[in-house]
N, C-alpha and C positions, 0 to 999 in steps of 0.2 A: 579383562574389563578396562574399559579406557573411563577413567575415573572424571570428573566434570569437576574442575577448579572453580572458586571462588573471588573473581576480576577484583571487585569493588573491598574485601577482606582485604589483600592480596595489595592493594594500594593504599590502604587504609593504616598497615602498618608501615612501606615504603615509603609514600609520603603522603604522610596523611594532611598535609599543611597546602595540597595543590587543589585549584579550585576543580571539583569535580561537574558543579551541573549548575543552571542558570536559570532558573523560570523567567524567561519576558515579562510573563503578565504579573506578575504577585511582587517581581524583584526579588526573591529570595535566591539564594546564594548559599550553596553547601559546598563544603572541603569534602576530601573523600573521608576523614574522619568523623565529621557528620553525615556522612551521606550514608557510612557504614552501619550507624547509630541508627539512624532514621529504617533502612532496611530493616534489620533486626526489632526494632518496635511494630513494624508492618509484618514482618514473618510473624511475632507473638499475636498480634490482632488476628491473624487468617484463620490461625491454630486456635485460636479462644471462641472463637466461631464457627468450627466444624470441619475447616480444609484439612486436609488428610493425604498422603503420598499419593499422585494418580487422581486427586477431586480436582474439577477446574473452579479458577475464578475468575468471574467476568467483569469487566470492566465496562461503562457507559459515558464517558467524558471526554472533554477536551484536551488536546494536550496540555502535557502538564509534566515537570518532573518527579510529583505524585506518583505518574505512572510506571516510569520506569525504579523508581522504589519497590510498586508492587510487583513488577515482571523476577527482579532479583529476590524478595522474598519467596515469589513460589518457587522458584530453585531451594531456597536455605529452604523451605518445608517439603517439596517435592512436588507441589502442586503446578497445574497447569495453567499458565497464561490466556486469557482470551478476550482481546479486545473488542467489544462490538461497535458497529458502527452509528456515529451517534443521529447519522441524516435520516435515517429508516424511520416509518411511521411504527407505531404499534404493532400492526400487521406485519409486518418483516420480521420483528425485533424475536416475536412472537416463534419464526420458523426457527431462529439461530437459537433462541433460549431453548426450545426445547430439543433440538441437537445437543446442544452441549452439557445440558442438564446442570447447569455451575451448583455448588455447594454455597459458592457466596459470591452477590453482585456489589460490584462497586458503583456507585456513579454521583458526577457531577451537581448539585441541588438541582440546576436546571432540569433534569431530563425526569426526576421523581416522575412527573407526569407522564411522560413516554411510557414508564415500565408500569404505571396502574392499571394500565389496563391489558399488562401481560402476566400469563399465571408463569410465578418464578417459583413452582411446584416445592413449596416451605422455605426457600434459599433468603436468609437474611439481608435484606438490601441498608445496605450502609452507607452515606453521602460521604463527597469532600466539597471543600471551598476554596481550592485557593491559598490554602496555610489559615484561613477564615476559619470561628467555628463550628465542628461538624463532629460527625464521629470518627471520621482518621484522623482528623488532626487531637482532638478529644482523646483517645485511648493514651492512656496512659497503664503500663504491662507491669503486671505484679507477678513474682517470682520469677525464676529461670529462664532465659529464653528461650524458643521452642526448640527441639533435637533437629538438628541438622539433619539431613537427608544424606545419603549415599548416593549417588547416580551416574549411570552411565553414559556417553558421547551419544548412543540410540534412543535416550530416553525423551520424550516430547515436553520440549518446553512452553512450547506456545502451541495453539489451533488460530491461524487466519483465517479468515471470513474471504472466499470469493466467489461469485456466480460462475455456476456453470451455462454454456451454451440451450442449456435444458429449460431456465432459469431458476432453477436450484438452488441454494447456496449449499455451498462446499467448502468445508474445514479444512483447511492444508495443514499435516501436522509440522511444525517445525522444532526439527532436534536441535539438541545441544553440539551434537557433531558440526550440524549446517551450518551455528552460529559461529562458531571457531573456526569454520573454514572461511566462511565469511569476512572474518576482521582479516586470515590470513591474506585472502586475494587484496583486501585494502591497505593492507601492508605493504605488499610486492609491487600491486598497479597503481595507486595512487599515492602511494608516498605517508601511513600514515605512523607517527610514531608518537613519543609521550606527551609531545607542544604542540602536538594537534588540535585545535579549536573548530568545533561543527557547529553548524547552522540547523535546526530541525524545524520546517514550519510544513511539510507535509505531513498528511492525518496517520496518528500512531495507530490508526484502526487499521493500517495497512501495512506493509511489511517495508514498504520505504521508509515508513514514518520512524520504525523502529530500529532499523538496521544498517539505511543509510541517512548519516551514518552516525545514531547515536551508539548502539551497541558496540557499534567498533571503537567509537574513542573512549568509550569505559573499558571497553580490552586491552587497549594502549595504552591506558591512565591518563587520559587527553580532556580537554572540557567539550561538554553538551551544551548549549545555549538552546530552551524550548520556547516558542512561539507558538500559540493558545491555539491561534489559528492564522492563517496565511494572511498576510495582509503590506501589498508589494510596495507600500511609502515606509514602513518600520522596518520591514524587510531587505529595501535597498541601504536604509542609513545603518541599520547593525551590517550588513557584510562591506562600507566604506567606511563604519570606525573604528583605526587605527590604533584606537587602547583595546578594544575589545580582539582585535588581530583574528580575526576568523580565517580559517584557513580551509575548510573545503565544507562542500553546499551542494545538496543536490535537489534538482526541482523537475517538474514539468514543462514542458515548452509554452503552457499558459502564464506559469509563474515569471520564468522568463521576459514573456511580453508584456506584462502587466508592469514590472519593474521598469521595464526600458522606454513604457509610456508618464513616466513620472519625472516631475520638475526637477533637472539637476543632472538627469544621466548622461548630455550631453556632453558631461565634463568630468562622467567620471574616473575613478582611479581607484586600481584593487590591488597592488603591487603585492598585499598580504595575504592572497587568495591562490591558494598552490592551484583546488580544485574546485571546479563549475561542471558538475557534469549534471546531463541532460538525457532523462530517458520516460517511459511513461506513453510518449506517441510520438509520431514523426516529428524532428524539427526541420523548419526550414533553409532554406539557407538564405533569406533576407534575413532572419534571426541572427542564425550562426554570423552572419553580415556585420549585424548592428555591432554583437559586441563583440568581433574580431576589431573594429576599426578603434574599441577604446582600449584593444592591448589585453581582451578575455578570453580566451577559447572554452567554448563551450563541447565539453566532449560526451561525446556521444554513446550511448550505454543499449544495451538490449536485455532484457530479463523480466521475471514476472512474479507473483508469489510461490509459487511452486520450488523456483532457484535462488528462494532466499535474498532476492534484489537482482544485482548483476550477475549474469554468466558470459556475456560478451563487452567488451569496451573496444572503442578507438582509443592509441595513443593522443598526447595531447599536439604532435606534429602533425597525424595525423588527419585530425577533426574537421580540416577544410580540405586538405589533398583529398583525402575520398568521403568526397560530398555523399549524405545519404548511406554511408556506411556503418552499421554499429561496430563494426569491429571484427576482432579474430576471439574465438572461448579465452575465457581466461585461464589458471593455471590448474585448478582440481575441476575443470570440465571438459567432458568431451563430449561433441558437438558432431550430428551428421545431420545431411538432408537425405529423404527417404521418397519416392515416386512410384507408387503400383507395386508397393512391395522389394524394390530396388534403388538401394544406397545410389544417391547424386553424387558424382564426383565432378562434371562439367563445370567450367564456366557458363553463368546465362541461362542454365536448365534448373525450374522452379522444383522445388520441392520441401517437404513439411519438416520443420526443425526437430529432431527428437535430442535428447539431452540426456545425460548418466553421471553421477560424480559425485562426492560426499557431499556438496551445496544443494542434491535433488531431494524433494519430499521424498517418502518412504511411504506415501499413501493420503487421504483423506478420514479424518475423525468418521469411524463408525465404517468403515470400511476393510478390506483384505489389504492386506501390505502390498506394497513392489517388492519383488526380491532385490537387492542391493546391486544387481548388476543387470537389472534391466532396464532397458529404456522406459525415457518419459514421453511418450507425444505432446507437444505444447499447442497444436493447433494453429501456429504460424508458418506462413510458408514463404520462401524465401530463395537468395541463390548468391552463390559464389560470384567474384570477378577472378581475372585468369593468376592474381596473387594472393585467392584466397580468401580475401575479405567477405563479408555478409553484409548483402544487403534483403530488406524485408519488402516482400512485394502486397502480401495482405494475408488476410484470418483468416485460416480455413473456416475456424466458428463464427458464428451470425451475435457476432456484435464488434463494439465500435467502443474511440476512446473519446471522451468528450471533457477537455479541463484535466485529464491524465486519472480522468475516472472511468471504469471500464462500466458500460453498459448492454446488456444481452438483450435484444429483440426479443425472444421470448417471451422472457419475462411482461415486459412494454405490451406485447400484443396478449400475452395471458391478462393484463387488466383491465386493458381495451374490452376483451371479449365477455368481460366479466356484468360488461353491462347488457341488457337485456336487449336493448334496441339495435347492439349491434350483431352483426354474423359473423363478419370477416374482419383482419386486421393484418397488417403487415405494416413491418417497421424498417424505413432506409435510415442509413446514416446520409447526411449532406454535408457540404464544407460551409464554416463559421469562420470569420476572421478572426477571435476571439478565443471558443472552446476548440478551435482545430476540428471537431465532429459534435453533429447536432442532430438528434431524429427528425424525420421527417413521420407522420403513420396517414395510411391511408388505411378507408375502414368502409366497409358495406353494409347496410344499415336494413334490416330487415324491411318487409312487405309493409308499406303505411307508415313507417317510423322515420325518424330522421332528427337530428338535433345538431345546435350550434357547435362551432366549433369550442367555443368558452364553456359546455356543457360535459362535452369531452373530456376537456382537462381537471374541470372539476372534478367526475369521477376520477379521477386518474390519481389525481392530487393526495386523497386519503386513501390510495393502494401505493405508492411510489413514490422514493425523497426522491426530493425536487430536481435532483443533474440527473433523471431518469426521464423526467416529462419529456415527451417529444415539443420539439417547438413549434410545428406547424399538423396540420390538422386538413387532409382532405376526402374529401367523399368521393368515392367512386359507384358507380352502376353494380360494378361489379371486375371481378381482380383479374391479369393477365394470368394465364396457367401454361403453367411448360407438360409437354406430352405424358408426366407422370400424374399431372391433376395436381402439382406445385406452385404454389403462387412465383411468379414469373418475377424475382427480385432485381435482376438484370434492369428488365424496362422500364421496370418503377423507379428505380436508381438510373439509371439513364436518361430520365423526362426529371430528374429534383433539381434545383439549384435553391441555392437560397443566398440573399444579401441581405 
């Protein structure tokens, strides 16, 4: 049995006097000595409300360092993790809650309304505020604290939320093995140890939010700084304030551009920024541009929920010598391409990334495991250069990244079709200066029927958070089809542009 240690205990008695976590928005500020306190009052709340070894509890909020209290209590109880996502309408919320069946939901005041009109089948929904208050912050724990859990490196800590190609959503479980390998790769490749300071302001409903890299610097005994939500003027002055000393950030190439369009970065200076890395969708290289010329390198990552975050990186010499590269696998991955059944070893010869390694899921919530030494297909397909490196050429799956949020056509045209007036629907991605990827749906409109384009979106609007909606809206007669009776996505993509 490979026993699962207790990070935040574990620094709580070595030194309990280091700032462990940072909330942006409340300003609150805990040692790992309260931070430890704080978990443990959250483990007794989960337990006084039904959670039980192997029960999940779900989460409905914004970041917060809230949250990562609750993720370490369901360790000390055995409970599972499960962040949802807070941009879903109702309708969404509705497919994830009743996959995961939680025992107990958390969430933010705001969202109360989101989950009223979802059946959370008896599971007691309990608010936070902020440190404002609520009933997390309210509980106050009478007798003992709850029994510690026993667990093993295979046991699921968390289930992330991601669409499949289907438009599905799909649980990734993620172990406690994955997370440990995890902080380990962040060790070896990006340099992190106890005076490590991280920047969190991607959404903790995702596995970036959580892992890179706050879970790593609570591994390290390092400080988390949370930010509520992204927001690229607070965003650039916390990683240039030199008492705050942040040392490594990882963002989307939106986040990115969104910073480097703000008053001041002309001039800026990161000297205390070991790491900048960049992954989520393509970056460019006017990007990688901008902030090589103020002395940043933005290096470059490839991975997904499944791999726990990164399975490939560029060094940091790297990140402009091979433009467009993510990199070589990191240290517990191995990495091939696959084409008709046969391992790619060429330079230049495309084929689909499969992936194996203690950092890979072990399956989806509510489904058959992978056995431990089989491959993962990730659905991206890609190719060596003649030293090896990976580059990404595109999805095999029918969807696209929009702001470093992944969006499944499917899904888009299952809503599309959902309206009565229409028959047909198909969904392009386009290029955005902006989101990097943007829908484009083109849609055939039954015999006599026909509606605006702003009628469109409104159906769409109460089936689909909003980085879902396609941005442009046309009508066609009727769809190109490829000789299997396939909607023809080539031409349709071929005739989009957008500015």
């Amino acid at each position: 049995m490979n026993m699962v240690m207790d990070w935040i205990a574990h620094h709580a008695i070595n030194r309990p006097d280091r700032l462990a976590a940072v909330d942006c928005f409340s300003q609150r500020r805990y040692t790992y000595a309260d931070f430890h306190r704080r978990v443990d009052r959250a483990a007794s709340l989960l337990h006084a409300h039904g959670a039980r070894p192997g029960d999940r509890v779900a989460t409905l909020c914004y970041n917060s360092t809230d949250l990562f209290e609750l993720q370490f209590a369901c360790q000390r109880i055995g409970a599972i993790y499960v962040p949802l996502n807070w941009r879903l309408t109702p309708v969404e919320l509705q497919r994830l809650v009743a996959d995961c069946a939680p025992a107990v939901i958390l969430a933010h005041v705001e969202f109360e309304k989101n989950l009223a009109a979802v059946d959370q089948a008896g599971a007691p929904l309990l608010t936070l505020s902020d440190g404002g208050a609520s009933a997390y912050e309210d509980w106050r724990a009478e007798g003992p604290p709850a029994e510690r859990a026993l667990l093993d490196s295979d046991d699921t800590w968390a289930i992330v939320y991601t669409s499949g190609s289907s438009g599905v959503p799909k649980g990734a479980r993620i172990t406690y093995g994955m997370t440990l390998h995890n902080c380990v790769h962040a060790g070896m490749h990006f340099d992190f140890d106890s005076t490590s300071n991280t920047l969190t302001f991607l959404p903790m409903f995702h596995i970036s939010g959580l892992n890179a890299y706050g879970n790593v610097a609570f591994h390290w005994g390092g400080t988390v700084h949370v930010m509520r939500t992204f927001d690229a003027r607070q965003a650039l002055a916390l990683l240039r304030d030199p008492q705050l000393g942040i040392s490594h950030v990882l963002g989307v190439p939106t986040n990115y551009l969104m910073m480097s369009e703000q008053p001041g970065f002309e001039d800026i200076k990161l000297p205390h920024v070991k790491v900048c890395a960049v992954g989520g969708a393509p970056c460019s290289q006017t990007l990688l541009e901008t902030y090589e010329r103020r002395g940043i390198v933005l290096r470059n990552v490839w991975g997904m929920t499944e791999t726990t975050t990164a399975a490939t990186a560029l060094s940091k010499t790297g990140s402009l010598s091979r433009l467009g590269s993510c990199g070589r696998p990191l240290l517990h991955v191995e990495l091939r391409l696959t084409n008709a059944g046969r391992v790619v070893t060429e330079a230049g010869v495309h084929g689909e990334i499969e992936v194996r390694g203690p950092t890979i899921t072990p399956g989806y919530w509510g489904a058959m495991p992978r056995g431990a030494c089989q491959w993962f297909g990730t659905g991206d397909v890609a190719h060596y250069d003649s030293d090896g490196y990976l580059y990404l050429v595109g999805r095999a799956k029918d969807f696209y990244i929009s702001g470093g949020e992944n969006v499944y056509c499917a899904e888009v045209e299952q809503a599309l079709c959902s309206h009565d007036a229409i028959s047909q629907a198909a969904v392009v991605a386009v290029p955005h200066p902006k989101w990097g990827e943007v829908g484009r749906a083109y849609v055939v409109f039954k015999n006599g029927r026909s509606l605006t384009p702003q009628e469109v979106m409104e159906h769409c609007r109460s089936r689909l958070a909003r980085y879902k909606l396609p941005q442009e809206v046309s009508a066609l007669p009727e769809m190109p089809l490829l000789a299997s009776g396939k909607i023809d996505k080539v031409r349709l993509k071929g005739a989009s542009s957008l500015t």
